[in-house]
VMD Tcl script that builds the backbone (N, CA, C; Angstrom):
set m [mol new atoms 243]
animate dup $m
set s [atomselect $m all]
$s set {name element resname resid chain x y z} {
  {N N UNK 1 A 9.705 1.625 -49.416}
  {CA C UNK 1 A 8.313 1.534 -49.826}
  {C C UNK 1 A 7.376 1.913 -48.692}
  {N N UNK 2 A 8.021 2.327 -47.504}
  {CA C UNK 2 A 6.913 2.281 -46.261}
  {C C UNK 2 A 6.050 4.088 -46.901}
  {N N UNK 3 A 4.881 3.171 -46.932}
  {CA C UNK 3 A 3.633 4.143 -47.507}
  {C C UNK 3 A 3.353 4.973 -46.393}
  {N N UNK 4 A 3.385 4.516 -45.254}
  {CA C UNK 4 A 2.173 4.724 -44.324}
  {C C UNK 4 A 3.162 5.480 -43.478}
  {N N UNK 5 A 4.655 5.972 -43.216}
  {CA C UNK 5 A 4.819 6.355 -42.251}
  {C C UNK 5 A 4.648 7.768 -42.368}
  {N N UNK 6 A 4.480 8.766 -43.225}
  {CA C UNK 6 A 3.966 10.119 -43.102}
  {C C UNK 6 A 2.896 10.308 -42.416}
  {N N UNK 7 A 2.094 9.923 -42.264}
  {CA C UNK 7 A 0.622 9.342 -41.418}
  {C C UNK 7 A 0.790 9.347 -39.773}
  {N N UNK 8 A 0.378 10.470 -39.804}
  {CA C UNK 8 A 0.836 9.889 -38.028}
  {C C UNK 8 A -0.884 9.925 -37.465}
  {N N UNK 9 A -0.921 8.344 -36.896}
  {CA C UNK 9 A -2.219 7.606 -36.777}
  {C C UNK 9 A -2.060 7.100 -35.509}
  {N N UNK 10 A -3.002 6.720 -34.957}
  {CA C UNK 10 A -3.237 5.754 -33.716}
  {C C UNK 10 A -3.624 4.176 -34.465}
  {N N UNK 11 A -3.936 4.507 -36.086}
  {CA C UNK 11 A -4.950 3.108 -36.338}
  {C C UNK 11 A -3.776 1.969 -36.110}
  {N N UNK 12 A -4.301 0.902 -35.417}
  {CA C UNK 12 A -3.440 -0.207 -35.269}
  {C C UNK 12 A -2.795 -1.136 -36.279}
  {N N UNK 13 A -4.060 -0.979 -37.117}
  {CA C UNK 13 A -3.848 -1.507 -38.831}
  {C C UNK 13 A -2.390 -0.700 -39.640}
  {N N UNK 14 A -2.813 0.181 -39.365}
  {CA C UNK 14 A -1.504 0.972 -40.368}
  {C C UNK 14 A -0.398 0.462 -39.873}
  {N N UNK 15 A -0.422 0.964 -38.434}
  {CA C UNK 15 A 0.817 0.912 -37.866}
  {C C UNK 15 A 1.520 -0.617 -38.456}
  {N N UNK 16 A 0.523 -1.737 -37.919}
  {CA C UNK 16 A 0.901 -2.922 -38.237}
  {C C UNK 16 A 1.574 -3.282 -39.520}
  {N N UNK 17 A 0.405 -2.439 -41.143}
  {CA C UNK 17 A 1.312 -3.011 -41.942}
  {C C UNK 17 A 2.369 -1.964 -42.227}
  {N N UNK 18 A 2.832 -0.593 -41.909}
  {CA C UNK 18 A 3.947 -0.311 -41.677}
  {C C UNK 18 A 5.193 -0.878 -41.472}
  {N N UNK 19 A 4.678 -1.835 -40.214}
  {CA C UNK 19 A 6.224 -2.712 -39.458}
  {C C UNK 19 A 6.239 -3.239 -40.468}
  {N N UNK 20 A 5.216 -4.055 -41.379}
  {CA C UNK 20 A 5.263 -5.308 -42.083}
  {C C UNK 20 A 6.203 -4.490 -43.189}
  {N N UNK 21 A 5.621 -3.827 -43.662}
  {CA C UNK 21 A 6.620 -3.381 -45.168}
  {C C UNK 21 A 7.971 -2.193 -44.470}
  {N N UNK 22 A 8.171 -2.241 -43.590}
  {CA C UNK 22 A 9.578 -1.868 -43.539}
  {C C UNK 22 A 10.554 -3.166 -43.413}
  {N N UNK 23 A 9.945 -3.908 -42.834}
  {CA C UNK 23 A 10.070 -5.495 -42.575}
  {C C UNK 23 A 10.855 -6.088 -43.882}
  {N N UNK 24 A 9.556 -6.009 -44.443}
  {CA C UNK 24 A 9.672 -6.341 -45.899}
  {C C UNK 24 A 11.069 -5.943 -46.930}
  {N N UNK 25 A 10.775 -4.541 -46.555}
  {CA C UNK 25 A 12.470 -3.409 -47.456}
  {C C UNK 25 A 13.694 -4.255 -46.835}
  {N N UNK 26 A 13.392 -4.376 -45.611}
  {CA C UNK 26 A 14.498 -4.725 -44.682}
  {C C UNK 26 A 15.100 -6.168 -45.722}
  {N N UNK 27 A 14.155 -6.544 -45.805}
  {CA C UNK 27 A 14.664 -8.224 -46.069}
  {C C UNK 27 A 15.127 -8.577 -47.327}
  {N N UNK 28 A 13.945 -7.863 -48.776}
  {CA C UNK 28 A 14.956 -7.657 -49.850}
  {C C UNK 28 A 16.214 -6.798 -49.896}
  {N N UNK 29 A 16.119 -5.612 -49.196}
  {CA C UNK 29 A 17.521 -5.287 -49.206}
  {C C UNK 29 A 18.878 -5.762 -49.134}
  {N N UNK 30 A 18.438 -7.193 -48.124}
  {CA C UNK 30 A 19.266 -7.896 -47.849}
  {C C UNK 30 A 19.687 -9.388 -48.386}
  {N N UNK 31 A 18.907 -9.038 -49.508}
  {CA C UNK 31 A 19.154 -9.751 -50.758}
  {C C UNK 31 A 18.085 -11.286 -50.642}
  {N N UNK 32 A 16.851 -11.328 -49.794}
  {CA C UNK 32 A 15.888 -12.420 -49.739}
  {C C UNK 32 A 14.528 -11.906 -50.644}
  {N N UNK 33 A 14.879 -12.757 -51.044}
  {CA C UNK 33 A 13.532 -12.504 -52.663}
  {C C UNK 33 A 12.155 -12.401 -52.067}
  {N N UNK 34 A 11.786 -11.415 -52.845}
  {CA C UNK 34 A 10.053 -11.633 -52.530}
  {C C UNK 34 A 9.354 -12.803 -52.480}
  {N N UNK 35 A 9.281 -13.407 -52.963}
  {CA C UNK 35 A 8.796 -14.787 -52.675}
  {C C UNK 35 A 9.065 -15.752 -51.684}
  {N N UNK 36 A 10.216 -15.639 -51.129}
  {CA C UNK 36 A 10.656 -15.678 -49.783}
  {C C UNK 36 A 10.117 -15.157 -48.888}
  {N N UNK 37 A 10.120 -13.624 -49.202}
  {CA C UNK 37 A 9.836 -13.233 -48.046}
  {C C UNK 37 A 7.831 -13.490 -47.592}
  {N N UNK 38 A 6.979 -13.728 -49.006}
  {CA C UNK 38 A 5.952 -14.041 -48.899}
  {C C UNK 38 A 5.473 -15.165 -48.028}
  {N N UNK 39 A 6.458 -16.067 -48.504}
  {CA C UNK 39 A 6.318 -17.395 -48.143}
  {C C UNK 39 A 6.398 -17.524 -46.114}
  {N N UNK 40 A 7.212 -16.611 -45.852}
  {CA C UNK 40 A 7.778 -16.444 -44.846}
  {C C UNK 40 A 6.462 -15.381 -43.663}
  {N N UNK 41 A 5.939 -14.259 -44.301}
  {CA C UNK 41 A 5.179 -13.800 -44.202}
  {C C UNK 41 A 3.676 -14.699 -43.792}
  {N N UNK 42 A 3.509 -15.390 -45.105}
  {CA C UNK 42 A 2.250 -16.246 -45.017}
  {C C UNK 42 A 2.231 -17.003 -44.114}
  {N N UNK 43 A 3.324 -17.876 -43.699}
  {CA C UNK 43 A 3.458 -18.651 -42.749}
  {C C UNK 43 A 3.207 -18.459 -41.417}
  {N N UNK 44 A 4.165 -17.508 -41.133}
  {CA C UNK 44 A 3.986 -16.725 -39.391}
  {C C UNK 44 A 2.419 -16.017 -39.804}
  {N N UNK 45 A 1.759 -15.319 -40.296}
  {CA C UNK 45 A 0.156 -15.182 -40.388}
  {C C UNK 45 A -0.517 -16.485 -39.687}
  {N N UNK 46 A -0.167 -17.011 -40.709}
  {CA C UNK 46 A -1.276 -18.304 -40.713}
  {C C UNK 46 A -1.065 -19.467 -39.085}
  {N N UNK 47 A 0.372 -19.302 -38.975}
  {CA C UNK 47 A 0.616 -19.910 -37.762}
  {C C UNK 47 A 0.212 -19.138 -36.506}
  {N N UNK 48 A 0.267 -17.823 -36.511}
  {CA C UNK 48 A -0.331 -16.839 -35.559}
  {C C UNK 48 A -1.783 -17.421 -35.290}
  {N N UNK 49 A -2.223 -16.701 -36.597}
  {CA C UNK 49 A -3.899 -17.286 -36.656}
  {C C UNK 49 A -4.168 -18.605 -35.702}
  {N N UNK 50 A -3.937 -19.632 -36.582}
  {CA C UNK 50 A -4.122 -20.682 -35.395}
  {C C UNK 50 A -3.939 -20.884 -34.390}
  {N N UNK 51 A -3.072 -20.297 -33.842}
  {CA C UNK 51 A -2.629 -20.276 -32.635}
  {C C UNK 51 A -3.651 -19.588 -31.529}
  {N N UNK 52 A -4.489 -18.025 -32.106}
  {CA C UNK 52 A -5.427 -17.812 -31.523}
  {C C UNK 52 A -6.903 -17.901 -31.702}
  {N N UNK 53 A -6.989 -18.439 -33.289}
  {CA C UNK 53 A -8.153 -18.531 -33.249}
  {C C UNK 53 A -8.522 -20.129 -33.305}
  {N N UNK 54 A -7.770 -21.339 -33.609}
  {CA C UNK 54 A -7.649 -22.275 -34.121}
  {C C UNK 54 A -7.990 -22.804 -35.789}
  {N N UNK 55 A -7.443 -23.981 -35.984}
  {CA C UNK 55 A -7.940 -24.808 -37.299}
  {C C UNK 55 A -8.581 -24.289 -37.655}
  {N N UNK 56 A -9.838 -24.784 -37.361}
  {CA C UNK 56 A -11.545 -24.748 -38.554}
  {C C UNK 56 A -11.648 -23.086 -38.838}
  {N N UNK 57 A -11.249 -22.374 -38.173}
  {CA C UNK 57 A -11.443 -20.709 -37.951}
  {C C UNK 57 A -10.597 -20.404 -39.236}
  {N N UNK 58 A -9.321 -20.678 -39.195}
  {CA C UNK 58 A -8.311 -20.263 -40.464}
  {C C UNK 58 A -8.416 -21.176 -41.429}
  {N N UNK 59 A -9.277 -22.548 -41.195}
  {CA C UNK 59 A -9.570 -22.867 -42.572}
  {C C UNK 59 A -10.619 -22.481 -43.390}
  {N N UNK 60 A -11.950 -21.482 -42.593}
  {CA C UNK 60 A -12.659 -21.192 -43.235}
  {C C UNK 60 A -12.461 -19.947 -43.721}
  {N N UNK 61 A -11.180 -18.898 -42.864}
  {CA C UNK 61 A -10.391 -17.429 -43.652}
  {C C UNK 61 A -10.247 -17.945 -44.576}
  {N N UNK 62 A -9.031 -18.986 -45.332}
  {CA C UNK 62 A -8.413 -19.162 -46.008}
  {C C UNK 62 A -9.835 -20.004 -47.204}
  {N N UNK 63 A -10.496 -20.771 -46.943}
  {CA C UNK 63 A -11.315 -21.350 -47.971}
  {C C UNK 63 A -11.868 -19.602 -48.873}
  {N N UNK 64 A -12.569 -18.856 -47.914}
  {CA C UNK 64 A -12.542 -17.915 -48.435}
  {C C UNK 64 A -11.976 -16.779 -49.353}
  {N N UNK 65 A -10.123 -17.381 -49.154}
  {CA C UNK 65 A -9.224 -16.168 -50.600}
  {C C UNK 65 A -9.351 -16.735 -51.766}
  {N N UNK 66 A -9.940 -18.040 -52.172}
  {CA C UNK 66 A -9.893 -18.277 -53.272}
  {C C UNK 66 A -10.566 -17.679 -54.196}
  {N N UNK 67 A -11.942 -17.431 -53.926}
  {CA C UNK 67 A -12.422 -16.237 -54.466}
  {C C UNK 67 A -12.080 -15.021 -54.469}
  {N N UNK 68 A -11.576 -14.470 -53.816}
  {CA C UNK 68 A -10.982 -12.796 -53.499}
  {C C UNK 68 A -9.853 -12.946 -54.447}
  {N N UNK 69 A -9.243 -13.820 -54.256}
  {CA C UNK 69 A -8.009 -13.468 -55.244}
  {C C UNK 69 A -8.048 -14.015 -57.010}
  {N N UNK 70 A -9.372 -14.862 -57.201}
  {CA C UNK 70 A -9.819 -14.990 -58.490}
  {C C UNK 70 A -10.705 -13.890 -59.073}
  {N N UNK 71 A -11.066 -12.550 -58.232}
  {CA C UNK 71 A -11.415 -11.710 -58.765}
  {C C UNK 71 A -10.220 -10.560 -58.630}
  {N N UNK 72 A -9.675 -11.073 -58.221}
  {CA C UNK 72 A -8.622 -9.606 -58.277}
  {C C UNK 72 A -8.253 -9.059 -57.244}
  {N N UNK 73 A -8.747 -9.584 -55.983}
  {CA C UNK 73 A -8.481 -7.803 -55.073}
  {C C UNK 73 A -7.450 -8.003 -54.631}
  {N N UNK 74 A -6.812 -8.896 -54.986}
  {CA C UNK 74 A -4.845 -8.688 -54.234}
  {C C UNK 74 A -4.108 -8.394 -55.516}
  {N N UNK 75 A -4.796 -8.497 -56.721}
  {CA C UNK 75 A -3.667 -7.715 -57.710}
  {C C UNK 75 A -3.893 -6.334 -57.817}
  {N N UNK 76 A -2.806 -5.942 -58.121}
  {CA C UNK 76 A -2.215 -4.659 -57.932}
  {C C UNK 76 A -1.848 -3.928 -59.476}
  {N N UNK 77 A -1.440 -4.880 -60.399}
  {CA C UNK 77 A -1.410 -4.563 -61.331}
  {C C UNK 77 A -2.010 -5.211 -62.648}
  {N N UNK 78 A -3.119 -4.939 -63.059}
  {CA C UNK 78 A -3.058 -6.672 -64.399}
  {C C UNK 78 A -2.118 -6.239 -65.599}
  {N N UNK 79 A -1.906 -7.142 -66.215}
  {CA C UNK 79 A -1.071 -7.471 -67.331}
  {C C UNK 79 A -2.215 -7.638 -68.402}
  {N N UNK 80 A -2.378 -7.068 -69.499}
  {CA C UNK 80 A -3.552 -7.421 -70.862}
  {C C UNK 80 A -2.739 -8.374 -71.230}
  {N N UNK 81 A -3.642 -10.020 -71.566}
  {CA C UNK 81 A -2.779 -11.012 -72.505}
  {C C UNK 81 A -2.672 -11.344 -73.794}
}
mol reanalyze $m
mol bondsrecalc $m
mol representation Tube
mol addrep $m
């Protein structure tokens, strides 16, 4: 699935989620479920985060996805119900 490696970029972003979704192939390939690997993902984020920005900083990122993701912008696909 790595989107981004035809791209030959300096942007740090790409590069980054590059590693992440080869990362990613790497890990279902090896038979750890997406949701795993989310879970796993979210975690080291969020523990990073704190680590440099602290608490109140990543609790006010995170107060903030509740809206972003009740409008949509992390789905990728909708389903009509």
């Amino acid at each position: 699935m790595r989107c981004f490696e035809e791209f030959e970029t300096d942007n740090p972003n790409l590069k980054a989620l590059d590693l992440i979704l080869a990362a990613w192939d790497e890990g279902v390939d090896t038979g750890v479920q997406p949701q795993q690997m989310a879970y796993a993902a979210l975690f080291t984020a969020l523990t990073d985060l704190v680590s440099i920005y602290g608490e109140d900083a990543v609790v006010h990122l995170t107060r903030g996805l509740e809206k972003r993701i009740g409008e949509g912008e992390f789905t990728l696909a909708r389903r009509d119900q």
